[in-house]
C-alpha positions as CSV (number, residue, x, y, z in Angstrom):
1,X,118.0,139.0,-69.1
2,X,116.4,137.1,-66.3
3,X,113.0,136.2,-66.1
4,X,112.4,138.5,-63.8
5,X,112.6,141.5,-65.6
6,X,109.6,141.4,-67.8
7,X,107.5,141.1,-64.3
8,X,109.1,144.0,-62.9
9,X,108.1,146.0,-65.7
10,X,104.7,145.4,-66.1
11,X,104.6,145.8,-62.4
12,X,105.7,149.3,-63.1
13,X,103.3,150.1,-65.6
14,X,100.6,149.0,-62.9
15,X,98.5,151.8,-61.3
16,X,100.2,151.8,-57.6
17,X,98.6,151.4,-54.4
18,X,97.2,154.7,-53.0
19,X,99.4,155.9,-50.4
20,X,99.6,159.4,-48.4
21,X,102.5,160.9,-50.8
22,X,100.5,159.6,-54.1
23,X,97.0,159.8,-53.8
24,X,95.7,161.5,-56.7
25,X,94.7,165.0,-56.3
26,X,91.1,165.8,-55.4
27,X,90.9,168.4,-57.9
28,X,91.8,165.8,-60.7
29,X,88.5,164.5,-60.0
30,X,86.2,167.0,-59.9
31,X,87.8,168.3,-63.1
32,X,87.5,165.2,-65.2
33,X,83.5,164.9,-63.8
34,X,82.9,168.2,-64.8
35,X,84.3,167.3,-68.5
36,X,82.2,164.5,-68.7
37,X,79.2,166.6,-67.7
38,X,80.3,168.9,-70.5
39,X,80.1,166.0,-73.0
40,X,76.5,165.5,-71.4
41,X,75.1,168.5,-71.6
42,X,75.8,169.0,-75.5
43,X,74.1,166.0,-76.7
44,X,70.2,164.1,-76.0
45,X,71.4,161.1,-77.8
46,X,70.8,158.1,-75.3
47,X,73.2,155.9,-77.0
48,X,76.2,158.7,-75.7
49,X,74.3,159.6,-72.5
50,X,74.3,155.5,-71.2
51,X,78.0,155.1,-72.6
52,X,78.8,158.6,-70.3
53,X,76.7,157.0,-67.5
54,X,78.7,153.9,-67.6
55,X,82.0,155.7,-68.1
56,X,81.7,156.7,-64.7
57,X,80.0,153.8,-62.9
58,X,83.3,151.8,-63.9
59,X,85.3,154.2,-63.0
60,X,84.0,154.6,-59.5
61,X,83.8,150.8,-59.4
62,X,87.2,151.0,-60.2
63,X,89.2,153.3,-58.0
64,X,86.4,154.1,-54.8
65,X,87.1,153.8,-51.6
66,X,85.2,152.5,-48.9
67,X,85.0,155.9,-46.5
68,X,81.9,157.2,-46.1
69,X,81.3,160.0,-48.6
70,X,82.5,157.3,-51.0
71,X,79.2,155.7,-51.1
72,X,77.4,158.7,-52.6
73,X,77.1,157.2,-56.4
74,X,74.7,155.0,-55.4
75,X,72.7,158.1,-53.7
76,X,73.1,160.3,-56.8
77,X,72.4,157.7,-59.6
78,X,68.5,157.3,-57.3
79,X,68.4,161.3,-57.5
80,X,68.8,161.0,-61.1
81,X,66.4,158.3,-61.3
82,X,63.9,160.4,-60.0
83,X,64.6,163.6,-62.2
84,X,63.7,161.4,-65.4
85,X,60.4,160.3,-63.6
86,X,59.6,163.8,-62.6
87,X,60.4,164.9,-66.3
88,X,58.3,162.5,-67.9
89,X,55.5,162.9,-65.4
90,X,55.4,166.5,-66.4
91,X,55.7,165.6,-70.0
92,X,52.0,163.3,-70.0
93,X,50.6,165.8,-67.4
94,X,50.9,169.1,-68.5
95,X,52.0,168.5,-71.7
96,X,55.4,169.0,-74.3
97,X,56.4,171.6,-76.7
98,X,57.1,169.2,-79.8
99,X,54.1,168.6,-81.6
100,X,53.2,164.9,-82.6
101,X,50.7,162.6,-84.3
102,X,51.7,159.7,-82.5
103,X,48.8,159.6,-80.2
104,X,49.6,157.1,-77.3
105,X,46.0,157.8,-75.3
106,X,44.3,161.3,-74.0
107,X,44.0,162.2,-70.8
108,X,41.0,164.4,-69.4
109,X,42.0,167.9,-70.1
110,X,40.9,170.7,-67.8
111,X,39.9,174.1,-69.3
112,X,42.0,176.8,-67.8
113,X,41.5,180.4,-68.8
114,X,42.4,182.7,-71.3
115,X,45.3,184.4,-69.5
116,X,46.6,180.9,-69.5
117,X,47.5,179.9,-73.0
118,X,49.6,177.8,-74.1
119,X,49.4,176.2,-71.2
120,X,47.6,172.7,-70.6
121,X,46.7,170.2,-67.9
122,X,46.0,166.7,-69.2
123,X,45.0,166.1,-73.2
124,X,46.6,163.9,-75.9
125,X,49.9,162.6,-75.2
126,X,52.3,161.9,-77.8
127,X,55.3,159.2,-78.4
128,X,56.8,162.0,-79.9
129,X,56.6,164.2,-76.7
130,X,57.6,161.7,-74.7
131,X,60.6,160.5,-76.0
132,X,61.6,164.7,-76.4
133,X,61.5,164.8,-72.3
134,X,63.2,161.2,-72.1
135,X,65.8,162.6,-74.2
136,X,65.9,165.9,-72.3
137,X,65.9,164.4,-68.6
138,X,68.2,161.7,-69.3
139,X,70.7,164.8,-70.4
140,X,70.1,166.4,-66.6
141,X,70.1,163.0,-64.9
142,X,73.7,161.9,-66.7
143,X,75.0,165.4,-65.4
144,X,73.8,164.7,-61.9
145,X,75.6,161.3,-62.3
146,X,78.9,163.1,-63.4
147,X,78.6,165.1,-60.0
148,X,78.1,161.7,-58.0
149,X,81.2,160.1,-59.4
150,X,83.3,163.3,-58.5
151,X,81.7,163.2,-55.1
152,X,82.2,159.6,-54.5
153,X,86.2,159.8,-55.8
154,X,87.4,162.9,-54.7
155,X,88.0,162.8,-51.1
156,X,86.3,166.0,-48.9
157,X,88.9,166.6,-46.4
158,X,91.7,166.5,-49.0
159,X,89.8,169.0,-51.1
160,X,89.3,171.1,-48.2
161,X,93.6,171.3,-48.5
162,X,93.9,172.6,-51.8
163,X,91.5,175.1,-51.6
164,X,92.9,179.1,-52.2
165,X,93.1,180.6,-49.1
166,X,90.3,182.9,-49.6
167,X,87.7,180.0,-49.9
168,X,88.6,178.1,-46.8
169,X,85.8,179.3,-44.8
170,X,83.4,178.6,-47.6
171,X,85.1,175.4,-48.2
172,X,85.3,174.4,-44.5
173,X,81.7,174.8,-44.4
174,X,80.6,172.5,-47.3
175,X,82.8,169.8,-45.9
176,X,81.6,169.8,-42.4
177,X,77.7,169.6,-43.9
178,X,79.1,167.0,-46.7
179,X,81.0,165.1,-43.6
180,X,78.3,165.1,-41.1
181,X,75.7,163.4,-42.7
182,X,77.0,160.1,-43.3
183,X,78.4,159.9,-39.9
184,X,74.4,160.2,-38.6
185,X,73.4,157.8,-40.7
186,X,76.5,155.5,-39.6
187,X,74.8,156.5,-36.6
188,X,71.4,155.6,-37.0
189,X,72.4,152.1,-38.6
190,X,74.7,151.1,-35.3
191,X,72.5,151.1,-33.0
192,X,69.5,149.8,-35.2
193,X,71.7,146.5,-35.2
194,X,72.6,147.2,-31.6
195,X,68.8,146.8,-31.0
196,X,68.2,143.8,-33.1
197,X,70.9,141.9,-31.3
198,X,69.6,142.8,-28.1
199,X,66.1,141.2,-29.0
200,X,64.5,145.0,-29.7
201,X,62.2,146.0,-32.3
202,X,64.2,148.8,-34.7
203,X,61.2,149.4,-36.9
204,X,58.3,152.2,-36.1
205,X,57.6,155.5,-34.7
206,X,58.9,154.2,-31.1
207,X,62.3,152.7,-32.1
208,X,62.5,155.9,-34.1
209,X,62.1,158.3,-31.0
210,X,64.6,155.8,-28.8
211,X,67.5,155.5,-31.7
212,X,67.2,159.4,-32.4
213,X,68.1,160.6,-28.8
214,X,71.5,159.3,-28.8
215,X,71.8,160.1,-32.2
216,X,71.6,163.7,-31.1
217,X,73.8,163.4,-28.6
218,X,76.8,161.7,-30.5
219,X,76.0,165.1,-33.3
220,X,75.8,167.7,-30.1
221,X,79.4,165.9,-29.2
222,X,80.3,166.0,-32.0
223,X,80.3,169.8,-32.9
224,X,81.4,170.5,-29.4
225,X,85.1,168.6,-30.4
226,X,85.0,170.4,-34.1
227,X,84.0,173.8,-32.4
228,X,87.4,173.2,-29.9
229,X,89.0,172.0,-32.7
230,X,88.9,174.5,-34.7
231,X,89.7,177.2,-31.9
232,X,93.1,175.0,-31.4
233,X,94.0,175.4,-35.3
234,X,93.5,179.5,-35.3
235,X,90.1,179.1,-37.6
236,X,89.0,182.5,-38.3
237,X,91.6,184.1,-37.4
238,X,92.3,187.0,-39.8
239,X,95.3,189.7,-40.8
240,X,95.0,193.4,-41.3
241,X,94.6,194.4,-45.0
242,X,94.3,197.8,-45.8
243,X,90.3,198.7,-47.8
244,X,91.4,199.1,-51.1
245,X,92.8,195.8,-51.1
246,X,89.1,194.5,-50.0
247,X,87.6,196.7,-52.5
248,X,89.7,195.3,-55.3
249,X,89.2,192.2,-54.1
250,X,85.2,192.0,-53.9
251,X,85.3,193.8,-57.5
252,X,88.1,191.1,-58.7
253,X,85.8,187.9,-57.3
254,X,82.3,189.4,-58.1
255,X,83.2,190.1,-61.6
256,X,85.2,187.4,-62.3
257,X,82.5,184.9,-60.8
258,X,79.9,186.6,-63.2
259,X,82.2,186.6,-66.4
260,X,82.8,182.4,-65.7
261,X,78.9,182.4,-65.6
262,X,78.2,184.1,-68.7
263,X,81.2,182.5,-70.6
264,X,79.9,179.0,-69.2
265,X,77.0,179.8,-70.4
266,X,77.6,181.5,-74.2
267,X,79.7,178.0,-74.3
268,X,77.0,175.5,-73.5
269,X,74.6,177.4,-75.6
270,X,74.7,177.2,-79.3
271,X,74.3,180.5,-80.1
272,X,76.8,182.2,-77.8
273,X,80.0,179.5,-78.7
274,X,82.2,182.5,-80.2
275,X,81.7,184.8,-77.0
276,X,81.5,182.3,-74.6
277,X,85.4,181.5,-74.6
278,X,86.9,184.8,-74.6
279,X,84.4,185.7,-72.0
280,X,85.2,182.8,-69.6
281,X,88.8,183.3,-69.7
282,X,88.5,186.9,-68.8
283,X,85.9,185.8,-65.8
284,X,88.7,183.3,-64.7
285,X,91.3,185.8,-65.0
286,X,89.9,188.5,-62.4
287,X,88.2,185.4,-60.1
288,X,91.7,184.1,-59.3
289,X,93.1,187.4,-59.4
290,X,90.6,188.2,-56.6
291,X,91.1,184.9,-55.0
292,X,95.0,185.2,-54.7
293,X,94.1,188.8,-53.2
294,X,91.6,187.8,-50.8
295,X,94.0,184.8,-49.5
296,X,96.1,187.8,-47.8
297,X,93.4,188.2,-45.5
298,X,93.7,184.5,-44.2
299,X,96.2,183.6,-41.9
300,X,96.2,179.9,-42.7
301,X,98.8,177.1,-42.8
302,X,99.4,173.9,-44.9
303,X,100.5,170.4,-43.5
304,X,101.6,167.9,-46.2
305,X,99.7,169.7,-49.3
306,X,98.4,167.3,-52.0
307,X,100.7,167.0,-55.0
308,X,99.1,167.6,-58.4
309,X,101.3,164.9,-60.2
310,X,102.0,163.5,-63.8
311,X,99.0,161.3,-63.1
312,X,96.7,163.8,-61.9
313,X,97.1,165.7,-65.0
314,X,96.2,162.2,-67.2
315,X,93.3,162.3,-65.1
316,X,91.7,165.7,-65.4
317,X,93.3,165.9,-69.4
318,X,90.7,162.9,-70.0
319,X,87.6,164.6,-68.9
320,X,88.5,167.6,-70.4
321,X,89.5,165.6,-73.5
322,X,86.0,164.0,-73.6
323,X,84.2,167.6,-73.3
324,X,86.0,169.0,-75.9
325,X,85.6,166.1,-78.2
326,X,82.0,166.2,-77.7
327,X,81.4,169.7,-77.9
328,X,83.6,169.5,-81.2
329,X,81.0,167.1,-82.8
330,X,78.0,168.9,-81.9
331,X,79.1,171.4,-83.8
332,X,80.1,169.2,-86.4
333,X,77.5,166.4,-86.2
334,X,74.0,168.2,-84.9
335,X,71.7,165.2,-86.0
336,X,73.8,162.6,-84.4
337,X,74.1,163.9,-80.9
338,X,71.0,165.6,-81.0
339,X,68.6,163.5,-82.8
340,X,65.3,165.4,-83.6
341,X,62.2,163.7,-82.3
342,X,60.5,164.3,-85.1
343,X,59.6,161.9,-86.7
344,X,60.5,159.1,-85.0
345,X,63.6,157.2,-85.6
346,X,66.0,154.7,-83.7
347,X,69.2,156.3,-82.3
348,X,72.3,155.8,-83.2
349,X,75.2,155.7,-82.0
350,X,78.2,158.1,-83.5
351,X,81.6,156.5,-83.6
352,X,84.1,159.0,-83.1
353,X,82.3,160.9,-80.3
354,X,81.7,157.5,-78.5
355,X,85.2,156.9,-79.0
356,X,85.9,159.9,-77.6
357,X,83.6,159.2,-74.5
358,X,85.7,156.3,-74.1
359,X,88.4,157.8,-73.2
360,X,87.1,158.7,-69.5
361,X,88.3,155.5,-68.7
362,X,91.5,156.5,-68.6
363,X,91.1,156.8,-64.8
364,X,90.3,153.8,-64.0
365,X,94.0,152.8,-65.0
366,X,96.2,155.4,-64.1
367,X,94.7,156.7,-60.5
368,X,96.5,155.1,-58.0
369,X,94.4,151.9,-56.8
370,X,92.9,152.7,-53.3
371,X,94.2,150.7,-50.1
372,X,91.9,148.9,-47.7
373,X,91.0,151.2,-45.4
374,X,92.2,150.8,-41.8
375,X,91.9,153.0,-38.4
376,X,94.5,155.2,-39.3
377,X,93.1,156.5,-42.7
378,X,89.2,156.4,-41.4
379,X,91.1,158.7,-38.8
380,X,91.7,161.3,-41.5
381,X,87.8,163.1,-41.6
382,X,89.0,164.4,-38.1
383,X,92.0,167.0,-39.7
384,X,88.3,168.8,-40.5
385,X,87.3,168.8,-36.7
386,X,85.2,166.2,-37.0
387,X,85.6,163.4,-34.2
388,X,84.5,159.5,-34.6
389,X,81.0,158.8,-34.7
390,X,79.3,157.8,-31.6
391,X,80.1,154.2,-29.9
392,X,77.9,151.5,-30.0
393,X,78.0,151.6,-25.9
394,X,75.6,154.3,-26.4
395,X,72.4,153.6,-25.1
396,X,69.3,152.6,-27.5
């Protein structure tokens, strides 16, 4: 054996560099988020939330790239921010429903009337009450997080491929809006630099009215080239089916859409765990039935369709892995992962379920590792119609 060998090998066992024919699937992503947001929406202990929180910050640190819609973690995590502000602002103004003797100080209550009871505006506010709606936004702001990692990882356009058929006008949609916006605020941030170096003030009402008229232009130019765009790639364009096919079809995806709903929600709900399965499975049953229907009617065509490889299915097994776990122990453990606020006690941290959440990290060393991005790749939003953002020649 040369010395050689044992480099090779743990070159092999190395995540690869991201590259056309191995990027990880975009719907690996979005399905190991949506596990993790599972995992956060059966438990209010902060201990579990933070480690699920910074599950995903490392694993966006990790394997993000730097195109646009990549940099919409940082966006998200603000957003989430300001849903525990909002939470806790409602919590000391109008009051919780846990009852506490902790007094922390009383606010000026106004009287409201009868018809209103049980309803209050100012009064005593209680440690007790606030750490309830700490608990309870952190558990909505950690989800929110989950959906900003999944948006910052999974790339739009790519999505937009491996959509069913049926959904690609839907899904062309989202990813034009999801697309469009950080391209204006590329934009906006161009020529704000372009007027700084030409001696300009970029600040105020005034700078704002001169930087927003090419702005508008670049977005009117813009959805003139995706509007000829997609006329050239036949979008629209649909076949003949005969009406009981569309009938079957609308029944299939209506009531399939409602069963996932209800089945979603008898599983995130403790009362409804039993039903909630059998339920979703039947929902998901008649939704794709209706989707593989419906794709009839689309007269669409594939270039180079994303792989769903060995890794994408480590990926997406991980979140799901972390759900379950999770969703196992809150059954199993209520006190732990959802600590009562009353009375008062310091939170700890479970071992098994935290070990569990650890296991989203399994990402962050299997997904391919993503190249430096170059002309040819930041080329790749325009498959959706959408053209390069306006030049900096444009006038300020």
């Amino acid at each position: 054996m040369t010395p050689r060998q044992p480099l090779s090998a743990l070159r092999v066992l190395r995540a690869p560099r991201a590259t056309r024919s191995n990027a990880l699937h975009a719907g690996a992503w979005w399905l190991w988020a949506l596990g993790l947001a599972t995992a956060a929406s059966r438990t209010t202990n902060p201990l579990l939330l933070a480690l699920i929180i910074a599950v995903t910050a490392y694993v966006v640190a990790a394997r993000r790239t730097d195109a646009p819609w990549a940099r919409g973690y940082g966006a998200f995590l603000k957003i989430a921010l300001a849903v525990l502000v909002i939470r806790l602002f409602f919590a000391v103004f109008l009051g919780s429903p846990i009852p506490g003797t902790t007094v922390l100080f009383t606010l000026p209550e106004v009287p409201l009337p009868d018809w209103a009871q049980g309803v209050r505006i100012g009064g005593r506010v209680t440690a007790e009450g606030l750490v309830f709606a700490l608990r309870d936004g952190l558990k909505l702001a950690t989800m929110l997080v989950c959906v900003g990692a999944a948006n910052a990882l999974a790339s739009p356009a790519r999505l937009l491929k491996s959509l069913p058929a049926a959904l690609y006008e839907a899904g062309m949609a989202v990813v034009v809006a999801m697309t469009f916006a950080p391209h204006l605020i590329a934009d906006v941030r161009r020529l704000r630099a372009a007027r700084r170096l030409r001696g300009r003030d970029d600040k105020g009402i005034r700078a704002v009215l001169r930087i927003g008229l090419p702005v508008l232009e670049g977005a009117l130019e813009r959805s003139v080239a995706l509007a000829a765009s997609m006329d050239a790639r036949g979008y629209g364009r649909t076949a003949r089916v005969p009406p009981a096919v569309r009938r079957t079809t609308a029944a299939l995806t209506l009531g399939g859409l409602l069963g996932v709903c209800a089945g979603t929600y008898g599983l995130l709900a403790a009362q409804g765990a039993a039903l909630g399965l059998p339920v979703l499975l039947l929902g998901l049953a008649a939704a794709l039935g209706g989707l593989w229907l419906g794709g009839r009617r689309a007269v669409r065509s594939r270039y180079r369709p994303d792989r769903w490889g060995t890794r994408a299915w480590l990926v997406s097994a991980s979140g799901a892995a972390v759900g379950a776990a999770v969703a196992w122990a809150a059954s199993r453990l209520p006190e732990a992962l959802d600590p009562p606020p009353v009375p008062l006690t310091a939170p700890e941290l479970p071992l098994w379920p935290a070990a569990a959440v650890l296991a989203g990290l399994l990402p962050a060393f299997v997904a391919p590792v993503p190249a430096p991005r170059t002309e040819t790749d930041a080329g790749s939003v325009s498959r959706t119609g959408q053209t390069p953002p306006a030049k900096e020649t444009t006038r300020a």
